[in-house]
N, C-alpha and C positions, 0 to 999 in steps of 0.2 A: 151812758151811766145806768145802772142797774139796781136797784134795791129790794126788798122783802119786809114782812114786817119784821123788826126788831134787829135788823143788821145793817148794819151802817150803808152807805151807797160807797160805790166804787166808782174809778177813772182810772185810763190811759196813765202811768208813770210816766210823763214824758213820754221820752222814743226809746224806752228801756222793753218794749214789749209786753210788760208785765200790766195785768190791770189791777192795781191795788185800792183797798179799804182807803174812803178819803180820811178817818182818821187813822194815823199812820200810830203806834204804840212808840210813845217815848219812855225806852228802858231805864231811862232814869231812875226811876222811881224804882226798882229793884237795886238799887244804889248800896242801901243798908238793911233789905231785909234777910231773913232768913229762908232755906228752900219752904219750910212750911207756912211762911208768912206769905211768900211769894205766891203759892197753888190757888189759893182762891183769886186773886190778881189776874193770873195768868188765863182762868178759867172763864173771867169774862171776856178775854179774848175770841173764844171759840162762841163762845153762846154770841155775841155781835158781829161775827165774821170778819174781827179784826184780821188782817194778813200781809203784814209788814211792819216792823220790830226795826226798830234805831235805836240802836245801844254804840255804846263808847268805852276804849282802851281807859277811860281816866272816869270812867261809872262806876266806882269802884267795884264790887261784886255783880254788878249785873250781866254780866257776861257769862259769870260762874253759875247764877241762876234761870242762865235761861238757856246752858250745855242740857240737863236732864231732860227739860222740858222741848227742845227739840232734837232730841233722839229718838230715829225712827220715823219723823217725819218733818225733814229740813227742806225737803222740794214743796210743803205747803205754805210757804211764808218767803219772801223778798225780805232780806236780812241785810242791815245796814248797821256799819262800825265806824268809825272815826278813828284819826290818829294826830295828836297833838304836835308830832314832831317834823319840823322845818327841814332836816338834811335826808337827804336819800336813805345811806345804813338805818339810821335812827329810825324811818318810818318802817322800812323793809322791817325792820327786828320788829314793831310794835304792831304790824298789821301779824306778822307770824304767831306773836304772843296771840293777839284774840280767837284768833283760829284755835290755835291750843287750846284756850279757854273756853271757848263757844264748843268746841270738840268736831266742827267742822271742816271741810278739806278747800270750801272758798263762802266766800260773803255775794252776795251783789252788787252792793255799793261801799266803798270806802270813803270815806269825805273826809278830806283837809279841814280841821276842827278850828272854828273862829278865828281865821284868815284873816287880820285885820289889820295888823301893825305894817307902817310900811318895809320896816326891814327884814321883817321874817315874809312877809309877801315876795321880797326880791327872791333871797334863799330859795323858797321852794318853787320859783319859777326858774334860778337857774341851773348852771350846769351844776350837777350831785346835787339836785334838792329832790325833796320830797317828790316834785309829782312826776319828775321822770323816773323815779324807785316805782314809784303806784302805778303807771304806764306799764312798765314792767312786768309788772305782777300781773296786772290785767293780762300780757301777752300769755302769761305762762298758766293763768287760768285760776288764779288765786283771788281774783274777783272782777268782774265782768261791768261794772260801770267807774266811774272815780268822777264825786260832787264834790262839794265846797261848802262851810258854814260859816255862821258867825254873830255876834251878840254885837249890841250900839249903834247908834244913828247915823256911825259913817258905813255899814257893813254892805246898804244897799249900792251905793255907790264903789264900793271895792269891787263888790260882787261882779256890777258890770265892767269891770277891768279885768277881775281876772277873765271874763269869756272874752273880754278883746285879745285876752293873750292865748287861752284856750277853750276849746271845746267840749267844757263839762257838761255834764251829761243833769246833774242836779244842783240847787242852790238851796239853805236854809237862811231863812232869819226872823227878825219878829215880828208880831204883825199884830197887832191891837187897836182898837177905835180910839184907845188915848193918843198911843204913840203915834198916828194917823195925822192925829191933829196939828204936829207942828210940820208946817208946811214945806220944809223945804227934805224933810225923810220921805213925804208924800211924795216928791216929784222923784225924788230919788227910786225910792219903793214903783209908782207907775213907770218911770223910763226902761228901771228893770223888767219889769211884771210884760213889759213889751218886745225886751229884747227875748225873753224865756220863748214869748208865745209864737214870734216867729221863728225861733231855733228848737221848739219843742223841747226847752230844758224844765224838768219837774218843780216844781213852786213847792218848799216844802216851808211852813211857817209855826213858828214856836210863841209862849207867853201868852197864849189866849187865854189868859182863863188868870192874866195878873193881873194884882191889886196895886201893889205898891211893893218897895223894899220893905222890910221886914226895921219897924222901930226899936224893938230891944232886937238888936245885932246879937248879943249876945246868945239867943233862946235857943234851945233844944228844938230846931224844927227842919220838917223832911225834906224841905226846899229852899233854895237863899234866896227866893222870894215871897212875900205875902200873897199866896192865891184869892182870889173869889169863891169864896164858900157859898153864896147865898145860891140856893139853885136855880133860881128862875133868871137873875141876873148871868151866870154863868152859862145856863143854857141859850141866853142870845146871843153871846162873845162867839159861842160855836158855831152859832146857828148865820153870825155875819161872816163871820172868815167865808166856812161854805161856803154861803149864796154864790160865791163865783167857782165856776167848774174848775179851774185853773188852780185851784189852791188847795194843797193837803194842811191836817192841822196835826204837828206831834201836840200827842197827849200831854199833859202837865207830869213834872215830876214831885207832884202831890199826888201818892199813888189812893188816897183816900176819894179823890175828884174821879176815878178813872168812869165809874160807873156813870154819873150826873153826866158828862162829855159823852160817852157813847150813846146813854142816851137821847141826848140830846140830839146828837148828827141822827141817830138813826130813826128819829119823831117826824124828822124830815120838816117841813113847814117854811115859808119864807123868809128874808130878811128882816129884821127890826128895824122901826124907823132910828133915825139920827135922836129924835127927842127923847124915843125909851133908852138908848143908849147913854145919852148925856144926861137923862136919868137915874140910870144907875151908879155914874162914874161920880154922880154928887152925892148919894144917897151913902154910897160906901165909900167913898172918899179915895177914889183912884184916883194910880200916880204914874206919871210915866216912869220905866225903869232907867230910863238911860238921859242923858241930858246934853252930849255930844260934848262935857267938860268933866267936872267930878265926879258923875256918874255913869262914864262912859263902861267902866272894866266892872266886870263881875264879880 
């Protein structure tokens, strides 16, 4: 692992070759802006030696904003897209759209987008499903890895299903000191974190930097959850993920946060104990997002 002042540290992608920024850019947050909203966003990028970008077919415009911004230099950055869809055609057509859209001739990573439900699991594991389309694709050079995601307290545990069934190359899911604390996503979350480390599959973890769902459901806001604003509390959430070399953190898609987060990873510094954490989670009154019943779906 490598670092400088003021750019974040890097690690091994897995066994993808590539050494990427441990905060990985969650293009979220390009969702709903505009190209000129988007330039200064993007700009912190380069100034923290961000260099790996996860965007998604269903981010709404972010794909669109971030074609200009890597044209002319698409071999600086390990580019990851997502595709929602379960059958084979359907993913083939939706991985082709991003391309289009990103203005790219291939991705690096493709990932099966919140793989969780059992029936759409079967789907894209069997015959004409999704990952034999993305298999595919990979042969013909339209993207060179194929990961896996997913949101809720059973995803840890899917996860390692789907590597029993195949040999994915990445896994996403969430990963917070609240959602930690119910014990049985923890064992779930370590059986995983164990199975990555002996198969060199990339740990990529989202929600660091949540608060709670968002109380007025209703409100005009950038993300459908309530981040942590506070910056010192927010800079340990980043600063725990870190502390294990194993673990990448996408960015928040509170594109507001982007700054305090890279900051943060790239101040470098230890882990927080357990009591500033449970500190903070009382002080601002964190919530887990998912609750493996009513709160499972996003």
């Amino acid at each position: 692992m490598t670092t400088t002042s003021r750019r974040v540290p890097t690690a091994p992608f897995g066994r993808t070759g590539h050494t990427s920024s441990r905060v990985i850019f969650g293009a979220a947050a390009l969702s709903t802006l505009t190209d000129d909203e988007a330039a200064p966003l993007l700009g912190l990028l380069d100034e923290f030696g961000v260099n790996h970008l996860d965007t998604a077919a269903s981010y709404g415009d972010s794909e669109l904003r971030l074609a200009p911004w890597l044209a002319g230099r698409r071999e600086d950055f390990f580019l990851a897209t997502k595709t929602g869809e379960r059958t084979g055609p359907a993913a083939r057509a939706e991985l082709e759209r991003s391309l289009g859209r990103l203005g790219v001739d291939h991705v690096d990573l493709v990932q099966l987008h919140n793989l969780v439900e059992e029936d759409e699991w079967e789907t894209v594991h069997g015959p004409g499903g999704a990952l034999e389309a993305l298999l595919a694709a990979r042969d013909e050079g339209l993207t060179r890895f194929v990961g896996v995601t997913g949101h809720g307290l059973r995803i840890a545990g899917m996860h390692r299903r789907s590597l029993a069934r195949h040999d994915y190359d990445s896994v996403l899911l969430p990963y917070n000191w609240v959602l930690l604390r119910d014990p049985a996503y923890r064992a779930d979350v370590e059986a995983l974190l164990e199975t990555c480390a002996e198969r060199d599959v990339a740990v990529q973890t989202i929600k660091s930097a949540a608060r709670r769902r968002w109380r007025d459901a209703g409100g005009d806001h950038l993300s459908w959850y309530e981040p942590i604003h506070e910056p010192t509390a927010l800079a340990r959430s980043v600063r725990w993920v870190l502390a294990d070399p194993q673990r990448f953190l996408n960015s928040s898609s509170e594109p507001t946060l982007l700054r305090t987060i890279l900051e943060a990873a790239a101040g470098g510094g230890g882990a927080p104990s357990d009591a500033e954490l449970a500190a903070d989670a009382e002080s601002l009154g964190v919530e887990p997002l998912f609750d493996g019943d009513r709160l499972e779906r996003i």
